[in-house]
C-alpha positions as CSV (number, residue, x, y, z in Angstrom):
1,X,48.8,-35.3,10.8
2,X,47.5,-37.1,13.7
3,X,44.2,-38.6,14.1
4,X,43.0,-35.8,16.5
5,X,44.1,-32.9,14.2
6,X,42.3,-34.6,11.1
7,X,39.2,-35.2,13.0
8,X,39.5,-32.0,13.9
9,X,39.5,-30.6,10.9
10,X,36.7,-32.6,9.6
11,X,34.1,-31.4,12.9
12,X,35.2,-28.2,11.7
13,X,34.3,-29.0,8.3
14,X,30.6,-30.3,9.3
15,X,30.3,-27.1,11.3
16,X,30.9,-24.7,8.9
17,X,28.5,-26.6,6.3
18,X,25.7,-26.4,9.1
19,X,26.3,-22.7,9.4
20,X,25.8,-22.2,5.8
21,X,22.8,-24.9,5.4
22,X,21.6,-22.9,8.9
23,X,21.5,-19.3,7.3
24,X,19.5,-20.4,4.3
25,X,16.6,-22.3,6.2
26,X,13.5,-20.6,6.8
27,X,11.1,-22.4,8.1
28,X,11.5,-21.9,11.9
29,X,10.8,-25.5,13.4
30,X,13.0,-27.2,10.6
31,X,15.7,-24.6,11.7
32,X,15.3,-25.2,15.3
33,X,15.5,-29.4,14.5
34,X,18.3,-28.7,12.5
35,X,20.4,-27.0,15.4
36,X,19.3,-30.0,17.5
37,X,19.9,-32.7,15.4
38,X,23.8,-31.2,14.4
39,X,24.7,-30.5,17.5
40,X,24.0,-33.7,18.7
41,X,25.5,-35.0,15.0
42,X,28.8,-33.1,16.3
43,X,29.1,-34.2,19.4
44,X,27.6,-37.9,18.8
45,X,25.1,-37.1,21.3
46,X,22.7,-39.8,21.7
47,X,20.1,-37.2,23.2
48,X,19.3,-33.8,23.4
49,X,16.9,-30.9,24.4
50,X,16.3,-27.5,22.5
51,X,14.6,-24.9,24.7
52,X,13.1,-21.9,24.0
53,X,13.0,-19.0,26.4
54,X,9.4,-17.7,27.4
55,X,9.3,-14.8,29.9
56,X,11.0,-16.4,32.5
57,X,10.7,-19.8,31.9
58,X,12.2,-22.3,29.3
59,X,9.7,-24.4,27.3
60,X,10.6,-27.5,25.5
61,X,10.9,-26.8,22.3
62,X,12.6,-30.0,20.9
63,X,13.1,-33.7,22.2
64,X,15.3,-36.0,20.3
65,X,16.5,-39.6,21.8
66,X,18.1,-42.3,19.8
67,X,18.4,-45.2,22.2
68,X,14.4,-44.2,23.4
69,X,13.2,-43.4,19.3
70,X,12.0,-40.2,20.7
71,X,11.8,-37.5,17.9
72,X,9.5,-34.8,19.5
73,X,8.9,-31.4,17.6
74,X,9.8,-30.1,14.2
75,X,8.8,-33.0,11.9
76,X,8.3,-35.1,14.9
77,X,5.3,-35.3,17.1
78,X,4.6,-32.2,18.8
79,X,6.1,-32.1,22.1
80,X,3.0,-30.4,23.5
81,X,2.3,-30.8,27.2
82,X,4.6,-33.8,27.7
83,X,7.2,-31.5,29.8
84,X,6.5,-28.7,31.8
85,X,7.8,-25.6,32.1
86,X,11.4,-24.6,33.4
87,X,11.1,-21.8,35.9
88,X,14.1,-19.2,36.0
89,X,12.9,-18.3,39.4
90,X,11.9,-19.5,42.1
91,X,8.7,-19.4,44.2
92,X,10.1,-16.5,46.6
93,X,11.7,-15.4,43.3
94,X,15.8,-16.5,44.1
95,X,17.1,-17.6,41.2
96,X,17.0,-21.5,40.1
97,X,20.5,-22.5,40.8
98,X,19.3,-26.5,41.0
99,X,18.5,-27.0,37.6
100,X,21.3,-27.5,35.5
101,X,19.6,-25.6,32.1
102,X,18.0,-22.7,33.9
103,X,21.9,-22.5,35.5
104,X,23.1,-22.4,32.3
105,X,20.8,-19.4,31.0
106,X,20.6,-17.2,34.3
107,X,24.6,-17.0,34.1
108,X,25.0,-17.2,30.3
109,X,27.6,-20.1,30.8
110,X,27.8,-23.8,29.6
111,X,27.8,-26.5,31.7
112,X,29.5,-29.4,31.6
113,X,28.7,-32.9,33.9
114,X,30.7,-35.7,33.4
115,X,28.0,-38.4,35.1
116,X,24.1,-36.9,36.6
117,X,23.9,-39.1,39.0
118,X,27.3,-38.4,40.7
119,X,27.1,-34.4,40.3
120,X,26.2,-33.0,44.1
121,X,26.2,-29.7,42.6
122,X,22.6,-29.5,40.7
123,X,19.2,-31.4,41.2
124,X,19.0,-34.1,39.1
125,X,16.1,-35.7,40.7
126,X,13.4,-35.4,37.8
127,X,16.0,-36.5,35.2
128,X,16.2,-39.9,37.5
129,X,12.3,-40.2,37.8
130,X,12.7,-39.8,33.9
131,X,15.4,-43.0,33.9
132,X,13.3,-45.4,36.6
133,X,10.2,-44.5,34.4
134,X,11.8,-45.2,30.6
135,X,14.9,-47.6,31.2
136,X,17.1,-45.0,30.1
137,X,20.6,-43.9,32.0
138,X,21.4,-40.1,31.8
139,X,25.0,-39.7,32.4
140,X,27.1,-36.9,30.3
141,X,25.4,-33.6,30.2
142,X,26.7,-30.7,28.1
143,X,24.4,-27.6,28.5
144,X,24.8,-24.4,26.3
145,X,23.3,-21.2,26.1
146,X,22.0,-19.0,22.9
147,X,22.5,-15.6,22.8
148,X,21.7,-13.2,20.6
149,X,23.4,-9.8,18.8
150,X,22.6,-7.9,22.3
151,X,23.6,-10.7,24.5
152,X,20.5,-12.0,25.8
153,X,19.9,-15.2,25.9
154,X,16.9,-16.5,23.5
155,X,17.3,-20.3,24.1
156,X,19.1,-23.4,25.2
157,X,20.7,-26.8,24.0
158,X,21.4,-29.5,26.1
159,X,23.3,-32.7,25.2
160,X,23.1,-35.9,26.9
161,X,25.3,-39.5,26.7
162,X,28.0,-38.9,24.3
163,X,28.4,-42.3,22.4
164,X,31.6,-43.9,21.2
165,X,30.7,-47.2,19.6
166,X,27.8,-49.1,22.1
167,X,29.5,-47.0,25.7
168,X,28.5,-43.6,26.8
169,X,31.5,-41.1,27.4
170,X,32.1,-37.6,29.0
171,X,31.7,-34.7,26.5
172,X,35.5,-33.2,26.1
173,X,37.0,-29.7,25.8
174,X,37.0,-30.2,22.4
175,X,32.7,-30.6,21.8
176,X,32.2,-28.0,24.0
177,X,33.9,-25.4,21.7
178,X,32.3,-26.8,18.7
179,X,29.2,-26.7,20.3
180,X,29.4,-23.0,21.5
181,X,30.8,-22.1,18.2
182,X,27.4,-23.8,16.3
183,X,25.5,-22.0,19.2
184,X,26.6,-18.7,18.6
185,X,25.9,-19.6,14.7
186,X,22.7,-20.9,15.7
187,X,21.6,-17.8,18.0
188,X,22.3,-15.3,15.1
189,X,20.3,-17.7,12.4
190,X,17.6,-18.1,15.0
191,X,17.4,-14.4,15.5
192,X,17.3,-13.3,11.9
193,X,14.8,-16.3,11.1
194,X,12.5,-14.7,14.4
195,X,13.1,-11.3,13.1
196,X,12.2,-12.0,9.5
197,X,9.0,-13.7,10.8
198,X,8.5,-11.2,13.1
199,X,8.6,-8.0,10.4
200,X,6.6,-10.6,7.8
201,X,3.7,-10.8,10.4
202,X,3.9,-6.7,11.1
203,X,3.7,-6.6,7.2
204,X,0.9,-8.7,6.9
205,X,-1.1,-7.5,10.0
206,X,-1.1,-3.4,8.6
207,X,-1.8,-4.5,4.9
208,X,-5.0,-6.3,6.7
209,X,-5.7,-2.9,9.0
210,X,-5.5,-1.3,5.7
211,X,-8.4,-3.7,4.4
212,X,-10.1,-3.5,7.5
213,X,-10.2,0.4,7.5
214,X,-11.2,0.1,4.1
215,X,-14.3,-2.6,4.4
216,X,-15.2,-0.6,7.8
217,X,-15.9,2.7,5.6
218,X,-19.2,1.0,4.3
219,X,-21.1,-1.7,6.1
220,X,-22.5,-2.0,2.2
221,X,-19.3,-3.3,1.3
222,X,-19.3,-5.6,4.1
223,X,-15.8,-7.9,4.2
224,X,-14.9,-7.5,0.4
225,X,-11.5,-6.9,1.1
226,X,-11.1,-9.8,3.5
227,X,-13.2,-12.1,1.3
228,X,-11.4,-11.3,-2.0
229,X,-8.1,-12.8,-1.0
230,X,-9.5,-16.1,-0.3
231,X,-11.2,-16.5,-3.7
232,X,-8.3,-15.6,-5.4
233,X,-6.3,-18.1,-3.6
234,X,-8.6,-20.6,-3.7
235,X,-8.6,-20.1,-7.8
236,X,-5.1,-20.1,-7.7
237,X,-4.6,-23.4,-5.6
238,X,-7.3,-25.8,-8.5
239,X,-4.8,-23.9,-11.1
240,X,-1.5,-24.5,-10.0
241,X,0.1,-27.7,-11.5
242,X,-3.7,-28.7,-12.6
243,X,-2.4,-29.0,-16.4
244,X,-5.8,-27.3,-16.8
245,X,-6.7,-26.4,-20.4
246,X,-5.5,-22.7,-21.1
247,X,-3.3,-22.7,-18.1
248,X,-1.5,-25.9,-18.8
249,X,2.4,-24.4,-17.9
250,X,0.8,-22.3,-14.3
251,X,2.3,-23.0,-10.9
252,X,3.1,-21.4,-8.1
253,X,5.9,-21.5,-5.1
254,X,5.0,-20.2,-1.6
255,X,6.3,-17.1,-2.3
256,X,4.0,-16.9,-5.7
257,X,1.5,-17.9,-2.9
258,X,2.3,-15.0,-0.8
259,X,3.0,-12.2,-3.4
260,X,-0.7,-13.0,-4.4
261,X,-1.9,-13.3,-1.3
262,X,-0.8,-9.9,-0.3
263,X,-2.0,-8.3,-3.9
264,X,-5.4,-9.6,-3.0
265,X,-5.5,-7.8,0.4
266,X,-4.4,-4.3,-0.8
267,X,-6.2,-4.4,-4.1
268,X,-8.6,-1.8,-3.0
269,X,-6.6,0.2,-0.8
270,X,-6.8,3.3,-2.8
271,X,-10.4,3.7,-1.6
272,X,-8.8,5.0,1.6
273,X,-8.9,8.7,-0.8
274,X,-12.3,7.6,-2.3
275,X,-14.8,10.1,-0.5
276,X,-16.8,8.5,2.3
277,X,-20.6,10.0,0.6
278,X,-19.7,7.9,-3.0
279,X,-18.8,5.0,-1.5
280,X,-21.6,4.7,1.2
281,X,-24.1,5.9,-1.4
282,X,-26.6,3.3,-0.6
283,X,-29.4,4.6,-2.9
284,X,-29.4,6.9,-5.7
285,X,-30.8,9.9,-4.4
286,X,-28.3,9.7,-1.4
287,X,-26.2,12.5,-0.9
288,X,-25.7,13.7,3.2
289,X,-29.4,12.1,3.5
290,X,-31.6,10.1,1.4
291,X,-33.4,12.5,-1.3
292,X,-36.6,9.9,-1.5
293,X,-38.3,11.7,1.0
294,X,-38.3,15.0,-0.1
295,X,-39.9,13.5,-3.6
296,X,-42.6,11.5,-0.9
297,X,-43.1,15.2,0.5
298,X,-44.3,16.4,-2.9
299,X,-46.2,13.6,-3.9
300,X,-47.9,14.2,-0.5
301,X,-48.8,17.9,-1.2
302,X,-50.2,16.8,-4.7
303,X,-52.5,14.3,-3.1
304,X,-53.7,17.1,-0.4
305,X,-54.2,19.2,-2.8
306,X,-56.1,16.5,-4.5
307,X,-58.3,16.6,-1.6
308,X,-58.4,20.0,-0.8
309,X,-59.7,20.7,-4.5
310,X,-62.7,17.7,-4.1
311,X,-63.6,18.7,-0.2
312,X,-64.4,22.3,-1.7
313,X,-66.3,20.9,-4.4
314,X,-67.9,19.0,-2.2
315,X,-68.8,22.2,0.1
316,X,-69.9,24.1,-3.1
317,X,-72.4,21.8,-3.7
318,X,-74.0,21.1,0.0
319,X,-74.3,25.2,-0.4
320,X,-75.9,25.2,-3.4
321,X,-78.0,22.4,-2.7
322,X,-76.7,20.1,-5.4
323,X,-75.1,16.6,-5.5
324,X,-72.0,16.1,-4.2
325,X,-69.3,15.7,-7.4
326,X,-68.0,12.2,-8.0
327,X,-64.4,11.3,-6.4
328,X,-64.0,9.0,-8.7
329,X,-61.3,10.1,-10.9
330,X,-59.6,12.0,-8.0
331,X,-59.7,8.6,-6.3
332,X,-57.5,7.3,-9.2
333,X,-55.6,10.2,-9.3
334,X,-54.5,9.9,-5.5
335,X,-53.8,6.0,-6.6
336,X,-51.8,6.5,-9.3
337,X,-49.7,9.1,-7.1
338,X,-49.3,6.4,-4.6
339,X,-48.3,3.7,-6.8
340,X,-45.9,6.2,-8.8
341,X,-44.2,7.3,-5.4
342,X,-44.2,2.9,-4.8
343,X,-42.2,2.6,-8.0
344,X,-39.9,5.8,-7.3
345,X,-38.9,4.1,-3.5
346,X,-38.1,1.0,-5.9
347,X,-35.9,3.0,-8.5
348,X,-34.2,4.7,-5.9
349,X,-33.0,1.3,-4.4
350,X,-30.9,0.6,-7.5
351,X,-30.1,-3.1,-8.9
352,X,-28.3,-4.8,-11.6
353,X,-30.4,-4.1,-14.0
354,X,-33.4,-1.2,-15.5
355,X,-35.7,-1.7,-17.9
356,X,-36.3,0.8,-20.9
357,X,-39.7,1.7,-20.1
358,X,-38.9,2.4,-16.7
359,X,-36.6,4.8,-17.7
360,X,-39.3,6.0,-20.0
361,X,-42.0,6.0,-16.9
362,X,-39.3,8.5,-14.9
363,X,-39.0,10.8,-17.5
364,X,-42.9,10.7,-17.8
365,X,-42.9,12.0,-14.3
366,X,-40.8,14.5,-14.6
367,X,-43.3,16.6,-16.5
368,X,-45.7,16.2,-13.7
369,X,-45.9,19.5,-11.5
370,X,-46.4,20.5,-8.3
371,X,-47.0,24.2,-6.4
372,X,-44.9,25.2,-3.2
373,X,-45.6,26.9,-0.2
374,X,-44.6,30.1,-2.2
375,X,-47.1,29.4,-4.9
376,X,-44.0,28.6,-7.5
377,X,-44.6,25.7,-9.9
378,X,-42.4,23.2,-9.8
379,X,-41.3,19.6,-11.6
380,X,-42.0,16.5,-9.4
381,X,-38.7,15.9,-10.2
382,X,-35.6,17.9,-10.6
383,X,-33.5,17.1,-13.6
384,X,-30.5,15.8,-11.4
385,X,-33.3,13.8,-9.3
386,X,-34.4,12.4,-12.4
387,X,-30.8,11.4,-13.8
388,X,-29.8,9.6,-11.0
389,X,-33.1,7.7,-10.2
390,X,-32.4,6.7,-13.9
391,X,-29.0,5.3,-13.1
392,X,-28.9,1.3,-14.8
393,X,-27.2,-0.1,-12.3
394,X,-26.1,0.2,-8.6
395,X,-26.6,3.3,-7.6
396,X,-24.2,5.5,-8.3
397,X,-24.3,8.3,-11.9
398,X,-21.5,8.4,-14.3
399,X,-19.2,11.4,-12.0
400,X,-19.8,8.8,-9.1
401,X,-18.5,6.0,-11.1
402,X,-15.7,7.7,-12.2
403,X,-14.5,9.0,-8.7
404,X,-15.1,5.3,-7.6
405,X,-12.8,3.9,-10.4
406,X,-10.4,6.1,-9.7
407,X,-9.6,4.2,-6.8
408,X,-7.5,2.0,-9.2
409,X,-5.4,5.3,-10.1
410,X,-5.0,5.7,-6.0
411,X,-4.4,2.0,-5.8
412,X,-1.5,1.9,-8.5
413,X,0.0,5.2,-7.2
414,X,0.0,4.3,-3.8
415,X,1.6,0.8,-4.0
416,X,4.2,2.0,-6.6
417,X,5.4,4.3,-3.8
418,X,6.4,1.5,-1.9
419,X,9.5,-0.3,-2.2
420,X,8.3,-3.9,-2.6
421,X,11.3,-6.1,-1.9
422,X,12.2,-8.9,-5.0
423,X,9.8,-11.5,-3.9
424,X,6.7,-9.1,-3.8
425,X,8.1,-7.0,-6.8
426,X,4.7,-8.0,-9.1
427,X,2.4,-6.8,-6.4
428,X,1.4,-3.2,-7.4
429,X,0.6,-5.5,-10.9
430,X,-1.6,-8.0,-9.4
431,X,-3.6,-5.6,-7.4
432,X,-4.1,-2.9,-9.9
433,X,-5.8,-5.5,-12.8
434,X,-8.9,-6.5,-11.1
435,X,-10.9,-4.5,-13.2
436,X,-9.0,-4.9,-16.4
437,X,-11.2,-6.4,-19.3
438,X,-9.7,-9.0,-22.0
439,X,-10.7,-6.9,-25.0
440,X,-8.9,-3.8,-23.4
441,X,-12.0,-1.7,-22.5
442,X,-10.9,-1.8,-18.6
443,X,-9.9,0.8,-16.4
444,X,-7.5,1.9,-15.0
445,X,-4.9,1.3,-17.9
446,X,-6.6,-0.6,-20.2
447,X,-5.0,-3.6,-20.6
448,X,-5.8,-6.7,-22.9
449,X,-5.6,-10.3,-22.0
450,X,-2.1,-10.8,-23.3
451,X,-1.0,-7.8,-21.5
452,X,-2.4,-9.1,-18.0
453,X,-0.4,-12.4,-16.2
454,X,-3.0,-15.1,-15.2
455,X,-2.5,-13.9,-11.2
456,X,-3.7,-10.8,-12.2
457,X,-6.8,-12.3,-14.0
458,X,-7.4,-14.5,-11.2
459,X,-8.2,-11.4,-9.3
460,X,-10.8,-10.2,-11.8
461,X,-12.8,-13.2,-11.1
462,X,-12.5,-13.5,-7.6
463,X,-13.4,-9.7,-7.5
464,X,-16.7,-10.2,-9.4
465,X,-17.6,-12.6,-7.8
466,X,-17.6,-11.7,-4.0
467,X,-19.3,-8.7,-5.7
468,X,-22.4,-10.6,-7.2
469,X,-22.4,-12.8,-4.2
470,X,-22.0,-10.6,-1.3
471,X,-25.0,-9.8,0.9
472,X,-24.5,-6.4,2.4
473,X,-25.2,-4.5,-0.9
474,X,-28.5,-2.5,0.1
475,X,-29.6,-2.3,-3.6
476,X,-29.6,-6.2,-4.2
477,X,-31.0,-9.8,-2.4
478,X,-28.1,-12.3,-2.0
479,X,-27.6,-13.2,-5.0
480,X,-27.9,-17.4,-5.8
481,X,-24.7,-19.4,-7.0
482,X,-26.8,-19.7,-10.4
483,X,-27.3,-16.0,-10.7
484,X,-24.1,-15.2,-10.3
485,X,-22.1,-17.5,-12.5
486,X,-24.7,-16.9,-15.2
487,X,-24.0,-13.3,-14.8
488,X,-20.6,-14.0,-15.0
489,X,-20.4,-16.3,-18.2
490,X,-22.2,-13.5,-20.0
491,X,-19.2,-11.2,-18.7
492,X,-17.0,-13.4,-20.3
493,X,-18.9,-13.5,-23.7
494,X,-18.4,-9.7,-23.8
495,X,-14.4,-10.2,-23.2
496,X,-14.5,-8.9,-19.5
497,X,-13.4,-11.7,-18.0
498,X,-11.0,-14.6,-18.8
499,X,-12.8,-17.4,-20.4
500,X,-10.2,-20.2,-19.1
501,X,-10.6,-18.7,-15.6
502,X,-13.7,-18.9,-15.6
503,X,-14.1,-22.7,-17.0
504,X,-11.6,-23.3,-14.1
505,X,-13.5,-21.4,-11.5
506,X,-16.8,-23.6,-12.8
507,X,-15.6,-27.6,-13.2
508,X,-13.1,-27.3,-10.4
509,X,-16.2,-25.8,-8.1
510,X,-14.1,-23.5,-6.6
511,X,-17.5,-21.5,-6.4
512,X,-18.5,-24.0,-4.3
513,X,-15.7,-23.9,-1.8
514,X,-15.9,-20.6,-1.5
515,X,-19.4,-20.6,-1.1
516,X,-19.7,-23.2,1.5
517,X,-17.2,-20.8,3.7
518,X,-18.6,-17.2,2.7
519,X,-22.1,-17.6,1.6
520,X,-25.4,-17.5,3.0
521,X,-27.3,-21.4,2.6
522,X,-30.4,-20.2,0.7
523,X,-27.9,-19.1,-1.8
524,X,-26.6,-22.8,-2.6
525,X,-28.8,-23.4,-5.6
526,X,-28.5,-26.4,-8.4
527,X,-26.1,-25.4,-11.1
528,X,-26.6,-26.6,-15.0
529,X,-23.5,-26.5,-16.4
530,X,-24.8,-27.0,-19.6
531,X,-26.8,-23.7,-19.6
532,X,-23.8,-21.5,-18.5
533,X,-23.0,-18.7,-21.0
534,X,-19.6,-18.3,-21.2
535,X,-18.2,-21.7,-21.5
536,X,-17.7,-22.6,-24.9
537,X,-15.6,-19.5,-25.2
538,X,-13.0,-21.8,-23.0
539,X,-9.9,-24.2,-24.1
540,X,-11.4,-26.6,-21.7
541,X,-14.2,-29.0,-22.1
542,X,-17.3,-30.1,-19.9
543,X,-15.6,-33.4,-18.6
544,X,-12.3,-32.0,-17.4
545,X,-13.1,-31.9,-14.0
């Protein structure tokens, strides 16, 4: 065999292991520095130039020279404004015949110049500017065009001075083929690289319409969906490869990274079926309006009949020619009217917590009577008025609740429907365990701890806590760091949420972080770790941090 066919064979070799190592990158700029940097390893290129093709002009995309030490995009420096743009046209819009790469691309042809600075046929002025200003001598250009499945071309690669030993040499016959055969390989694992990224950002952007739609049903839910995601990645990033106590074995790759991510933004998306009055039900008595007035309407009639009854005692006595009755205890009637009607308004708002003898007060009213314009007695307060007003927390009663937790059954229905590819195959998992409990008492399929991956218990937390925290919820104040973890250590104590997690959540501060980028600063209080429920239920101690 001579020395040509072997090296030959070996060029062919290389190629067809950079075709292979080409298929199976994905990042983008290490593929595009990869097609560079073996071209020029091919051809023994000392330089060369990727471009990309923008409308109708080609950008410098990469920059690599040896002799120079010039390593520009990809892991290099980014090549930013240092080169300008490449025009395809002209100012009077003729094509750009002058220039040897926009040539190249306008008739889908490589080009091949044995020495710059001897070629009358293209305008090579700026590449001499280039020389006079670095020291350098461009001589042997080899210019070759990308194109894709349909024929268009997406990009460009041009080779300059190929080296044998310390001289510079034309490019042959021979690295031209291999360089339009690793072009062509190049195109198609450029194209499938750009269309993976491109279908991966159209995934992303609808699953974050979908969350958007979702948050944009209730202002009183504010950005839950958009906020959720980055607590639950943020409790994921202090866990992974921390060796922290109770998750000593947990990591995650990028694509963990991104299966989790995406979980986190369609965790709620069956409260696109959830009725619009249920989840917007701001107050208790809310249904198409707010029910409070109507209550404040017969409170008002009670106090003018109130006054109606003392004015005509009043007028019975002028005529009699007696003292005028003492208002006194109608006075305190019409005060104690006002300042039960004050503590209704206050029910009515909801909260996170009601007292017994509140409860006890509402039921006390609902004896109380009043007459209508038709002369029919009736109670202060209805029997449905008076359940809801003595709902515990938040605002909505128990056949609310349960059409708002059945948002979980949506949730799990809807993303079982879709057909997840491998690497997003735990999503509809993820998602649907957010309101899970440890002990098993969760909804919607009431799963123990052991049942439920730590991803999916990451979720609970961050869920709860953008909850507590959040401060569009009408029926709350912001609620301070200290509030909320305290609330949330006692929810661990009653084997809601993960004890581990939440020790995580607490000496790593990822409260903090989050709070710092999502809360309000008034919120920012002193914590005292050492009077945090919810701790010593843990694997981890105080001074792992």
């Amino acid at each position: 065999m001579s020395d040509f066919s072997s090296m030959s064979a070996e060029r062919i070799r290389r190629l067809n292991a950079i075709g292979i190592a080409l298929s199976a990158q994905q990042d983008q700029n290490q593929l595009l520095e990869m097609i560079l940097s073996s071209a020029r390893e091919l051809t023994q290129a000392d330089a060369g130039t990727l471009y990309r093709l923008e409308g109708q002009a080609l950008r410098f995309t990469m920059v690599q020279n040896d002799t120079l030490n010039i390593h520009l995009g990809g892991s290099g420096a980014p090549v930013g404004d240092h080169f300008p743009l490449i025009p395809l046209y002209l100012e009077d819009q003729q094509p750009n015949q002058r220039m040897i790469v926009a040539f190249s691309v306008l008739h889908k042809k490589t080009v091949r110049i044995e020495d710059a600075y001897h070629e009358a046929g293209f305008d090579f002025s700026g590449t001499r500017a280039f020389d006079q200003k670095s020291g350098y001598r461009s001589q042997s250009f080899l210019t070759v065009p990308l194109l894709n499945h349909e024929g268009e071309v997406i990009a460009a690669l041009q080779l300059l001075n190929k080296k044998s030993g310390q001289r510079t040499i034309s490019f042959d016959a021979e690295d031209q083929e291999i360089a339009e055969s690793l072009a062509s390989q190049a195109a198609i694992a450029l194209t499938n690289r750009c269309l993976i990224d491109e279908l991966r950002h159209l995934f992303d952007s609808f699953v974050q319409v979908i969350a958007s739609a979702i948050d944009s049903k209730s202002p009183h839910t504010g950005a839950h969906c958009r906020r959720v995601p980055d607590a639950t990645l943020m409790l994921a990033q202090a866990a992974d490869g921390a060796g922290f106590p109770g998750l000593e074995d947990f990591t995650l790759s990028e694509e963990d990274y991104y299966e989790l991510k995406t979980a986190a933004w369609l965790h709620d998306c069956g409260k696109v079926i959830t009725p619009h009055h249920v989840m917007e039900k701001s107050t208790k008595l809310e249904t198409l309006y707010d029910r409070i007035d109507a209550v404040a309407d017969r409170f008002e009639i009670l106090k003018r009949d109130l006054e109606i009854q003392q004015l005509q005692a009043e007028l019975a006595a002028l005529r009699a020619g007696q003292t005028p009755p003492d208002r006194t205890a109608e006075q305190q009637a019409i005060h104690q009217l006002e300042q039960d009607l004050f503590f209704l308004r206050q029910a009515n708002t909801g909260g996170e917590f009601m007292a017994d003898e509140d409860l006890a007060r509402i039921q006390g009213l609902r004896q109380h009577q009043w007459v209508d314009l038709h002369g029919q007695t009736r109670a202060l307060l209805t029997e449905e008025e008076a359940m809801n007003l003595s709902i515990r927390r938040g605002t909505l009663n128990s056949e609310e609740r349960q059409i708002m937790e059945g948002h979980m059954v949506h949730t799990l229905a809807m993303l079982k429907q879709l057909p997840f590819p491998k690497h997003l195959q735990r999503v509809p998992e993820y998602a649907g365990g957010h309101h899970e409990r440890m002990d098993g008492r969760g909804y919607p399929l009431g799963l123990t701890r052991e049942q439920m991956s730590i991803p999916a218990r990451m979720m609970g937390i961050a869920d709860v806590f953008e909850a507590l925290t959040a401060h569009e919820r009408p029926y709350k104040k912001p609620m301070p760091l200290s509030q909320a973890l305290t609330i949330m250590g006692r929810m661990v104590e009653d084997q809601h949420l993960d004890p581990d997690l939440f020790a995580l959540f607490v000496y790593k501060k990822v409260y903090l972080d989050y709070a710092k980028k999502h809360l309000r600063p008034e919120q920012l209080d002193e914590i005292d770790l050492g009077s945090l429920p919810g701790l010593a239920l843990a694997c981890a101690d105080p001074t792992h941090q």
